[in-house]
C-alpha positions in Angstrom: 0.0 0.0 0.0 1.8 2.1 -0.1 -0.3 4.3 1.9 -4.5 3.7 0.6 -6.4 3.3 3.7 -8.0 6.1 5.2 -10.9 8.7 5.2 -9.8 9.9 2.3 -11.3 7.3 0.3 -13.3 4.8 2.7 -14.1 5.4 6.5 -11.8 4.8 9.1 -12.4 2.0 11.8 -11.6 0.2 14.9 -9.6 -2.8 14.8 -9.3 -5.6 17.3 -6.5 -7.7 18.7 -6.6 -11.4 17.0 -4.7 -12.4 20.0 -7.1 -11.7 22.8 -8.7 -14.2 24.1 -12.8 -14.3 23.6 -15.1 -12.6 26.3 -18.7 -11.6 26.7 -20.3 -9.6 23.7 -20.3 -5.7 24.6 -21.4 -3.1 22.2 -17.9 -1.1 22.4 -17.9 2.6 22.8 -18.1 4.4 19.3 -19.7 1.7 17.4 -21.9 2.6 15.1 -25.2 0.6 14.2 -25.2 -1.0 10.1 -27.4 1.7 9.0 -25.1 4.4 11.1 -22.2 6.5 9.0 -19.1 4.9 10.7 -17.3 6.8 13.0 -13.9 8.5 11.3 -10.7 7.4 13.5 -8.3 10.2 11.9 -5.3 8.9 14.4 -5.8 6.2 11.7 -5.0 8.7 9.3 -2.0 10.2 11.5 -0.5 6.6 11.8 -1.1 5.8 8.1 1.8 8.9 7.3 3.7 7.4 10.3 4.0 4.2 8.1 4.6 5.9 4.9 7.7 8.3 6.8 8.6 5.3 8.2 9.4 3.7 4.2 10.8 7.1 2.9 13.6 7.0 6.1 14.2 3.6 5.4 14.6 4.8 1.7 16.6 7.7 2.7 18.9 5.6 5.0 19.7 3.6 1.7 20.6 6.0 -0.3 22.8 8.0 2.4 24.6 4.6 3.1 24.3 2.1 0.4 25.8 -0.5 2.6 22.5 -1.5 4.5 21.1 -3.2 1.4 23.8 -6.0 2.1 23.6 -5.9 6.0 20.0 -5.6 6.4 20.3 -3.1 9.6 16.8 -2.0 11.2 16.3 0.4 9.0 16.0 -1.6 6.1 13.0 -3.7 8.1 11.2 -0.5 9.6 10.5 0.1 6.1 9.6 -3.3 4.7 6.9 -3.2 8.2 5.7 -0.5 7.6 4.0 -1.7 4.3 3.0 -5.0 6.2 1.2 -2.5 8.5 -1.2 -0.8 5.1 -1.8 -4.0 4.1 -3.3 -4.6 7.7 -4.9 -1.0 7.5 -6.5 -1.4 4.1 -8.3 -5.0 5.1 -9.6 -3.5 7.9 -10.9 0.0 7.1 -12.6 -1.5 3.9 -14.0 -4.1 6.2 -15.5 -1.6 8.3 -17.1 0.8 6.2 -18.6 -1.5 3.5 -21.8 -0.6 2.8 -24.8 -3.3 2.7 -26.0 -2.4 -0.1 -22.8 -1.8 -2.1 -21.9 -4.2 -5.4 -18.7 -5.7 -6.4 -19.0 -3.4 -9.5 -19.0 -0.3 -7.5 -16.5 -0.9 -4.5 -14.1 -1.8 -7.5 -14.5 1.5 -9.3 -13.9 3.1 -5.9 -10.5 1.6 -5.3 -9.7 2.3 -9.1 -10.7 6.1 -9.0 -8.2 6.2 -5.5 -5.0 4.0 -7.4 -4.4 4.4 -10.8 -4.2 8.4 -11.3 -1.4 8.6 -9.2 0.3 5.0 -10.1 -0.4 6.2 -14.1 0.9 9.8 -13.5 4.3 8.5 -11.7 4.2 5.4 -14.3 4.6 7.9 -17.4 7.3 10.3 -15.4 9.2 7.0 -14.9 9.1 5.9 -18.6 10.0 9.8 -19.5 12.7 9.3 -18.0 13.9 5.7 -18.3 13.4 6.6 -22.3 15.4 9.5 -22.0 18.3 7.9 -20.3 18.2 5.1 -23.1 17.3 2.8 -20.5 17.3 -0.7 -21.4 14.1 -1.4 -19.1 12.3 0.4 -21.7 14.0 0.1 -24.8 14.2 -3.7 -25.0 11.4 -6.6 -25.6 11.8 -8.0 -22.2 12.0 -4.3 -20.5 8.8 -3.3 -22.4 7.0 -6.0 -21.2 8.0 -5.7 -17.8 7.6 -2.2 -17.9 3.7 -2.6 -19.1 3.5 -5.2 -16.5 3.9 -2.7 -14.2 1.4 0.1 -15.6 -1.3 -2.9 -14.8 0.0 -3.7 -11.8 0.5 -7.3 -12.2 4.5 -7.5 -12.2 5.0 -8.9 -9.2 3.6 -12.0 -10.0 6.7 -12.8 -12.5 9.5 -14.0 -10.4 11.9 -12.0 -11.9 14.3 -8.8 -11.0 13.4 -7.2 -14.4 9.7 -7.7 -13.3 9.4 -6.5 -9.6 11.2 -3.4 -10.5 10.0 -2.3 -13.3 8.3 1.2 -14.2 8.0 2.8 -10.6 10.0 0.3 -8.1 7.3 1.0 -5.2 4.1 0.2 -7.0 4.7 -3.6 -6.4 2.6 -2.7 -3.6 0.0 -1.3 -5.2 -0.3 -5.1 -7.3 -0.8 -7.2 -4.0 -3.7 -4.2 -2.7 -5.2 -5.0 -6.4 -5.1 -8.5 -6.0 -6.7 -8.0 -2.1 -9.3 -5.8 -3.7 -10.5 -8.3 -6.4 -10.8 -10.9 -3.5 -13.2 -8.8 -1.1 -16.6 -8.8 -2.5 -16.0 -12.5 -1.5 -14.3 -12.6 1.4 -16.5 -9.8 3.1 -19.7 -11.9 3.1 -17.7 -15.1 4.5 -15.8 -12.9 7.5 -19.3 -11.7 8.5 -20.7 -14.9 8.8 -18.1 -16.0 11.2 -19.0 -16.1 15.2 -17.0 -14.2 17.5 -15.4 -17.6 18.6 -14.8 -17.8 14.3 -13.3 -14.6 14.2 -10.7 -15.1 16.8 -9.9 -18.5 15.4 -9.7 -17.1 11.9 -7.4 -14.5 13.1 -4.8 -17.0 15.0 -5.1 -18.8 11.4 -3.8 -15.8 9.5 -1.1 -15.1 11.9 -0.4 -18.9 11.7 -0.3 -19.0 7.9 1.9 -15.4 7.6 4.2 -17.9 9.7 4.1 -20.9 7.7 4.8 -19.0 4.6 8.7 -18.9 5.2 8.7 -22.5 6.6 7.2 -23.7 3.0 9.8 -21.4 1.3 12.4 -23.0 2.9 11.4 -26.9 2.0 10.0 -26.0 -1.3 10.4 -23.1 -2.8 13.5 -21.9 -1.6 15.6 -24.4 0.0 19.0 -23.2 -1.2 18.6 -20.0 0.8 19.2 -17.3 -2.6 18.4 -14.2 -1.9 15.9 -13.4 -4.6 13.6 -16.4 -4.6 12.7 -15.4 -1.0 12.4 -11.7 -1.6 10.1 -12.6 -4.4 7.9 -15.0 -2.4 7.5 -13.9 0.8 7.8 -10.0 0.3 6.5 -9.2 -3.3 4.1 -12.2 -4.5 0.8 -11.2 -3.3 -0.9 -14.3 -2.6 1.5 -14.9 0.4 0.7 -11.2 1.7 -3.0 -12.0 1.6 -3.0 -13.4 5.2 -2.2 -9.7 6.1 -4.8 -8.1 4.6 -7.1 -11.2 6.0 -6.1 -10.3 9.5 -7.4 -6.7 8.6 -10.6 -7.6 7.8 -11.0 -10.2 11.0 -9.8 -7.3 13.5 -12.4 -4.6 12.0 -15.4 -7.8 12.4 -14.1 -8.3 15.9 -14.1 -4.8 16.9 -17.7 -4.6 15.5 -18.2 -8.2 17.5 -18.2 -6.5 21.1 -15.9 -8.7 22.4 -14.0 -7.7 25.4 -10.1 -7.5 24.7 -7.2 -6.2 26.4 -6.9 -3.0 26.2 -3.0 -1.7 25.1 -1.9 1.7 25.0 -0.5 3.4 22.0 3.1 4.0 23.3 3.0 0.3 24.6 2.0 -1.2 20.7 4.4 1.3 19.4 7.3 0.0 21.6 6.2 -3.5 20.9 6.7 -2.9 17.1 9.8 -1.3 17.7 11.2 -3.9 19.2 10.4 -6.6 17.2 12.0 -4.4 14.1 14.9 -4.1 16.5 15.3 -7.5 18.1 13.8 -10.2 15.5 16.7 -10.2 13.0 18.9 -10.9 16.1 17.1 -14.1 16.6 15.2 -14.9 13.8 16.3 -16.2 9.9 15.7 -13.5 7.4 13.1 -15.5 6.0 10.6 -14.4 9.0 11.5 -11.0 9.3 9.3 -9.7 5.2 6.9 -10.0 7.1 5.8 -13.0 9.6 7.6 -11.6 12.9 5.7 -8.4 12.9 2.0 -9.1 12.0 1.0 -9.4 15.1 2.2 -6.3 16.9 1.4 -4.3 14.3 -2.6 -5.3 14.5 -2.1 -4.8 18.4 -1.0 -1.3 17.4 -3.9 -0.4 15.1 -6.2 -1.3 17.4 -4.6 0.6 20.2 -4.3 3.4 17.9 -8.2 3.1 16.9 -9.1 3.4 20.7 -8.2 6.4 21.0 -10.8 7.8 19.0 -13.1 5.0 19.9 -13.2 6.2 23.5 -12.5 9.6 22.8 -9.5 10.0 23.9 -6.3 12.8 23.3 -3.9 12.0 20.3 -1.6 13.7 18.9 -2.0 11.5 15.8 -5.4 13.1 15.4 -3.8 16.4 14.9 -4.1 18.7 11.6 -1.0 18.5 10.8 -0.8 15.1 10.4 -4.0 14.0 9.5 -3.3 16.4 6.6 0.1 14.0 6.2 -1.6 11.5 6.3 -4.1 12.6 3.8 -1.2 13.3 1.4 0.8 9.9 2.5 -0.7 7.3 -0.6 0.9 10.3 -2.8 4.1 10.8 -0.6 4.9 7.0 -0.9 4.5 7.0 -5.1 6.5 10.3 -5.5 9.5 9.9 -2.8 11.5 6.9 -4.9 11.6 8.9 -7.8 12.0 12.5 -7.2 14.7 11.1 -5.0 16.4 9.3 -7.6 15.9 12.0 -10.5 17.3 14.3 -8.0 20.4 11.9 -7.1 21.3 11.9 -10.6 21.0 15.8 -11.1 23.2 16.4 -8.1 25.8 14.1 -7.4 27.3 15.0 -10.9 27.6 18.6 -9.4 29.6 17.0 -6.4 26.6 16.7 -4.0 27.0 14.0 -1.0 24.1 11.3 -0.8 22.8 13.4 2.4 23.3 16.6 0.8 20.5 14.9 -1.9 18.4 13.7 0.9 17.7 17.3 2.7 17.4 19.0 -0.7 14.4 16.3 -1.6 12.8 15.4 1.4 10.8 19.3 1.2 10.6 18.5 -2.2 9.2 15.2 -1.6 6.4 17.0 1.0 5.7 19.8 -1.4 5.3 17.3 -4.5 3.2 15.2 -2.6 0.9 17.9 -1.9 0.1 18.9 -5.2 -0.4 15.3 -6.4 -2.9 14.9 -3.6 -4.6 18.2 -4.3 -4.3 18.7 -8.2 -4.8 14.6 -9.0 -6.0 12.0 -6.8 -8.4 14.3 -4.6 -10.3 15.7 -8.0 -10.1 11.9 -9.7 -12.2 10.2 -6.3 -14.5 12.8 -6.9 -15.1 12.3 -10.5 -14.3 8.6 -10.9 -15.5 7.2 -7.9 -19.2 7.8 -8.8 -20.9 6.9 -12.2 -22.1 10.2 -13.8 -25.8 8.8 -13.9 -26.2 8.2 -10.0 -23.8 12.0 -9.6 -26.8 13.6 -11.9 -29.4 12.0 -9.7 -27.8 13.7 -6.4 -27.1 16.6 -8.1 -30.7 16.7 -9.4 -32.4 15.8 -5.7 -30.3 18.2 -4.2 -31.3 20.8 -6.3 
């Protein structure tokens, strides 16, 4: 994701903790009824930009020292978390403010009117520029093909390097949350069905099966231990980060549920993320740490973070200023690779350092963000996300 989720295109929700154990069914505070307008949890919004900085320091930290691609520091998994986390976010804001009435026809124009004007503007900068440069990745039969691949969002299921960077390196993300969103008109009406008791077991599934991925990669798919084949399997292939997007959707039904959980604090989840970032590779092959070693803090922290508004409570995530970040974040995360990159080229050959580069962009970063959000993808929902029969009707009863 790359940064989608959010009240910017679907109301935000409350999430629950899959690891809780099952209690007696309370209405919890802030719920809303089915025929209610869900309640907006914009510390969602405040941690959704949280994420997305979170992937542009990790991306900055690269390209100031290019020696953490080979060690794999922190840094490098802060980042790669982070997207776990949107993936997380976008299963369970959808699953929250899905409407009874909506069709599969409609919640897919909605997602299609929030993605592809920004992927297709940032696609065609990319090709500018590749084509310029004389870039094989554009100029030859594999590279073009890739390279389309990519405008559609269906590189990443290709195991192969040309593939999963192709066009703009950072949409890969943007193919699993396409693959997730062709999946939920039938997922949705099978997660409501489930009990509370179903729920929680469901949840413990997906947390079980995010762990079981990197077991079967090691006996079958990888068992020589390359690099790429797991990179490609457990990070970038989106069937594997499905169980992710799952647990989303299970936390938003348990919320809904009633059930009583443990209640953790936001600095608490925060810390417990942090530390499994920090401490996992220490213990843990590499193979767990794309994504399986985190997936459960991180749905403890949404829900934490959800509370907050839930119970109407202070946050500083709920802010302006960040909600507005966070508003601006799905932009931010498609615009920070590039401009980043085209301005790394411009300056180093005028004797810039790699840090000299970073300050320069990172207001650029902000600023171009901004106008993307403002100037494309705000005025596209509008348009897009309705047909212009049902826009005339409203227009028309309005009036």
């Amino acid at each position: 994701m790359h940064p989608l989720s959010g009240p910017s295109s679907e109301s935000t929700a409350m999430a629950g903790s899959p690891l809780a154990g099952q209690g007696k069914a309370k209405k919890p505070p802030g719920a809303d009824s089915r025929s209610a307008v869900p309640k907006r949890l914009d510390s969602l919004t405040g941690l959704r930009f949280a994420a997305a900085a979170a992937v542009l320091y990790a991306h900055c930290r690269l390209m100031i020292d290019p020696h953490l691609a080979e060690t794999l520091g922190p840094e490098v998994w802060l980042g790669g978390s982070s997207v776990s986390l949107f993936f997380i976010l976008s299963g369970y804001v959808l699953t929250h403010s899905a409407r009874p009435d909506d069709t599969a026809r409609a919640f897919w124009r909605r997602r299609a009117a929030k993605i592809f004007p920004n992927h297709v503007l940032t696609w065609c900068v990319v090709v500018i520029a590749l084509a310029g440069a004389g870039t094989a990745a554009v100029t030859t039969g594999p590279g073009i093909v890739a390279t389309v691949a990519d405008l559609f969002l269906v590189q990443t299921w290709v195991p192969s390097r040309m593939f999963v960077s192709a066009g703009n390196p950072v949409s890969w993300s943007l193919a699993a949350e396409v693959f997730f969103y062709l999946l939920f008109p039938v997922l949705l009406p099978w997660v409501k069905r489930l009990s509370p008791r179903g729920l929680l077991i469901g949840s413990a599934t997906a947390i079980a099966v995010a762990w079981a991925w990197p077991v079967f990669s090691a006996l079958v798919v990888n068992p020589e231990g390359a690099f790429f084949p797991d990179y490609w399997f457990l990070y970038m292939l989106p069937v594997t980060r499905l169980p992710e997007f799952v647990l989303g959707m299970m936390a938003a039904r348990i919320a809904s549920s009633g059930l009583r959980i443990p209640r953790i604090g936001v600095i608490p989840a925060a810390l417990g993320v942090i530390s499994a970032v920090v401490m996992n590779p220490e213990f843990l092959p590499q193979r767990f740490l794309y994504a399986a070693s985190t997936v459960a803090p991180l749905v403890i922290l949404v829900h934490a973070t959800a509370e907050l508004d839930l119970r109407d409570r202070k946050s500083l995530l709920r802010t302006r200023p960040l909600v507005f970040l966070g508003e601006i974040s799905y932009a931010m995360y498609l615009v920070h690779f590039l401009l980043l990159g085209l301005l790394y080229l411009a300056l180093r050959n005028h004797g810039w350092s790699n840090l000299g580069v970073v300050l320069v962009g990172l207001p650029v970063v902000l600023l171009a963000s901004w106008l993307m959000y403002a100037g494309v993808e705000r005025p596209c929902v509008r348009r897009f996300s309705t047909p212009r029969s049902r826009a005339r009707t409203r227009t028309g009863a309005v009036s």
